[in-house]
C-alpha positions, 0 to 999 in steps of 0.5 A, a space after each residue: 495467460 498470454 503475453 503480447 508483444 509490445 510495439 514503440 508507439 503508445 497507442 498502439 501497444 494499449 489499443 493490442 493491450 485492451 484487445 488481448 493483452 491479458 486474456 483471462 476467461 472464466 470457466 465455471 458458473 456463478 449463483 442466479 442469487 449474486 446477479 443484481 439489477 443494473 443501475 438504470 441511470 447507467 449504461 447498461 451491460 446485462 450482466 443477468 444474461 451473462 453474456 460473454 464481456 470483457 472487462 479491462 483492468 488497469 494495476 497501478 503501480 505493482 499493486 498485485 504480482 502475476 501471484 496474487 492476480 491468478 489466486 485472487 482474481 483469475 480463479 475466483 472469476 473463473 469460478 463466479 462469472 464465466 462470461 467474463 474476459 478480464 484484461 490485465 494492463 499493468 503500468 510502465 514503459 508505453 503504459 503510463 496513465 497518460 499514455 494509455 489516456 491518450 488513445 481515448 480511452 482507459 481500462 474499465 478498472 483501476 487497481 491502486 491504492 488510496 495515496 493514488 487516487 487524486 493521479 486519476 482524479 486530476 486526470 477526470 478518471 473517477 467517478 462516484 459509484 455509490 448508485 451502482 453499489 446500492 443497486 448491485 447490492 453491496 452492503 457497505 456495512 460489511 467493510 471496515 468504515 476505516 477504509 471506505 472513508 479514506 477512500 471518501 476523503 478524496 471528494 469534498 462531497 463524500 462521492 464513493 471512487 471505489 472499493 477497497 479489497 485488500 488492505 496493509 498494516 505496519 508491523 516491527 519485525 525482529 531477528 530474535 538471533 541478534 537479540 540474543 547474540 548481545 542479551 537484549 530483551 525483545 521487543 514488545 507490543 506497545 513500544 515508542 519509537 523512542 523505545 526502539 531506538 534505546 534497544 537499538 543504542 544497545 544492539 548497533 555494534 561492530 564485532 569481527 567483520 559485521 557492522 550490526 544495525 539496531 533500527 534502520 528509520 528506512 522510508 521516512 514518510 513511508 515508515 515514520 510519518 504516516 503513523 502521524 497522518 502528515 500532510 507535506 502540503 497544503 493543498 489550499 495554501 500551496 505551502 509546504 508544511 514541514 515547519 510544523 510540530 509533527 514534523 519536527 518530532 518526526 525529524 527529531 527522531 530522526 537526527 536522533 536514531 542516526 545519532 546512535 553510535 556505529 550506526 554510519 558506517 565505514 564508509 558514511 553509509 546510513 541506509 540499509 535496505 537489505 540489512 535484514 532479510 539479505 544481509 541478516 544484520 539489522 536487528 529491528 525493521 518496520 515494514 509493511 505486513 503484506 511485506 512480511 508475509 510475502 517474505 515469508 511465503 517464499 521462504 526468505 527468513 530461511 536461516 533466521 529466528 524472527 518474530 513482530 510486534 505491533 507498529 511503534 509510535 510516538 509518545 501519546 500515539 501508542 496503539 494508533 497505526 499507520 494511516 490507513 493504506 488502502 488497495 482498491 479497485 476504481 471504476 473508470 469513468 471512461 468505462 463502457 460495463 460498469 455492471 460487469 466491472 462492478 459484478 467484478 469487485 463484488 467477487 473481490 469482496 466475497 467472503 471465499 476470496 477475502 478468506 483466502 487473502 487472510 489465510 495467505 496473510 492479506 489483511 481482509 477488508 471486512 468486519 468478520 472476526 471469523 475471517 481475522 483469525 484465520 490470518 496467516 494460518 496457511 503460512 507455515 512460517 508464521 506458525 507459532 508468530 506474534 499475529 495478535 501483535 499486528 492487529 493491537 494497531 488500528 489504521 488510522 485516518 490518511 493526511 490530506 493528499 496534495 498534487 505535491 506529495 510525491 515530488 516533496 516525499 522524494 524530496 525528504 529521502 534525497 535530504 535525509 544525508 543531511 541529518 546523517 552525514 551533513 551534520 545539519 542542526 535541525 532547525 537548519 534542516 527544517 528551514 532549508 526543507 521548508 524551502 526547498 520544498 515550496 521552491 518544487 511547489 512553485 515550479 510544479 504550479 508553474 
């Protein structure tokens, strides 16, 4: 694929992006079976006469690597439907989504992720393609109900924005080296996270030169709340809503897992985002599965005895995952193929590609236990893994996204040194966030 150069005016670069940016042309032939009747109430691109069409496509925040876009998307295409162009736009400097709308139009697919939609809802990017499924012959059934409701959520009426093609679950991985280093039993299925920070009390030790870590929380509401489904905002109220149970527990926990001795370093360190794959002194990580098995793929667990175990949770949630983290592919309402770019999304759902996702350690999105336990088999180190472990959580349904989530979810990382460092009771710190966090709100609505 071709790469073209980037010009300093936004227009510009997105009007030479959606001629040639990414030129990907398919070369093989699709079945007469898997061609379907245009919906007539849409503008019409007669994908039937497979005549030559380019479809562009948008990847919002690096959802699929250049990696994952020749395996599952290019290939496949080449494959299936011959006829089309795809055009790869990905986001960034000179291609924010309010730069690409502002030259009037926008690719005709959205790659993203069910956190992102209400970006490109607000911007009046969506639209319901429930006619084009059914017309398209799309049989929802196939998918996990999970996932096409997270997406529904997003309307008050249930309108379907998009379709899912891949999805992410949480998952604890483990240095079995550290483990046996101090006589520590492993990890289990089934833990608290009240669990994980006892094993982490006897894990998180100085010896020699190495501060070992037993549990670093990392990213609070990536890798902690979200197993709680926690709005940070009503969207209805425009209050904030931090002073609430869930999050107590959540900063609870919190205060308590900085809490463990040794745990801030010498020099009032407490976040180690490369203690364990890089560094190899982190005993206990959650993370996201896709995560690990990338990871995994490239060999960067060479020199270590790793395994993982299911998603830990708070009391009375245990065997509940994180919420249900969704990468989908959206029809733009500005988009003038709607067939084609349909026909698209069908080949994402195929069973060959949402095979090939799970051999390579993407969790599918269909309801084929044939399909699941195929999981991760074309990864070598994933020989002889926990896998039946990632699968004893199930997704559970996503808070409620409000306009503010991004800026109030910046907002607990960047206060996080309060708890650890800034010795801040936790009523204090709640009080103070609740605060600051309807300030943000004000000044956003403003």
């Amino acid at each position: 694929m071709t790469i073209t150069s980037r010009k300093s005016s936004a227009s510009a670069i997105v009007a030479s992006a959606l001629l040639a940016s990414l030129a990907l042309t398919a070369c093989g032939k699709e079945e007469t079976s898997n061609v379907n009747r245009p919906d007539p109430t849409e503008p019409q691109t007669k994908v039937e006469d497979n005549k030559p069409v380019t479809v562009s496509m948008y990847i919002h925040a690096s959802m699929v690597d250049d990696a994952d876009l020749k395996t599952y998307f290019i290939e496949p295409l080449k494959a299936k439907l011959p006829h089309v162009t795809l055009d790869v736009i990905r986001d960034g400097k000179g291609f924010q989504v309010e730069e690409v709308l502002a030259t009037g139009t926008f690719p005709d697919l959205i790659v993203t992720s069910n956190p992102n939609i209400p970006i490109f809802k607000d911007r009046g990017l969506v639209r319901d393609i429930s006619s084009l499924v059914l017309s398209h012959n799309i049989d929802l059934n196939r998918i996990d109900k999970t996932l096409v409701d997270a997406i529904k959520m997003n309307s008050p009426t249930g309108e379907l924005y998009g379709l899912p093609f891949r999805q992410n679950l949480g998952v604890l991985i483990y240095n079995q080296d550290i483990f046996d280093k101090f006589g520590v039993p492993y990890p289990t299925d089934g833990m608290t996270f009240e669990e994980v920070v006892e094993k982490a009390r006897k894990l998180t030790r100085v010896e020699g030169d190495t501060n070992y870590i037993g549990y670093d929380p990392g990213n609070v509401p990536n890798n902690v709340s979200t197993s709680l489904s926690l709005p940070f905002a009503d969207p209805k109220t425009h209050k904030a809503s931090f002073d609430s149970d869930g999050w107590r527990t959540v900063f609870e926990f919190l205060k308590t897992a900085y809490e463990v001795p040794n745990f801030i370093g010498p020099n009032k360190e407490f976040k180690y985002p490369n203690g364990f794959q890089t560094e190899k002194r982190m005993a206990m990580q959650s993370t996201w599965v896709l995560g690990v098995a990338v990871a995994a793929s490239q060999n960067k667990y060479d020199g270590m005895k790793w395994d993982l175990v299911a998603n830990p949770n708070f009391k009375g949630h245990v065997g509940e995952g994180r919420e249900a983290d969704v990468h989908l592919m959206m029809l733009s309402k500005l988009s003038k193929q709607p067939d084609a770019a349909i026909e698209v999304m069908k080949v994402l759902l195929s069973e060959d590609v949402q095979t090939a996702f799970s051999k390579n350690g993407r969790r599918s999105v269909l309801v084929d236990d044939a399909i699941h336990k195929q999981y991760a088999s074309g990864i070598e180190q994933f020989k002889g893994k926990n896998i039946a472990g990632i699968f004893k959580t199930k997704p559970i349904r996503p808070h409620e996204v409000s306009p503010y989530d991004a800026k109030l979810r910046a907002l607990v990382e960047a206060t996080k040194q309060e708890f650890a460092i800034g010795g801040k009771d936790l009523n204090t710190y709640v009080r103070d966030l609740q605060e600051q966090a309807n300030k943000e709100i004000e000044a956003m609505r403003k």
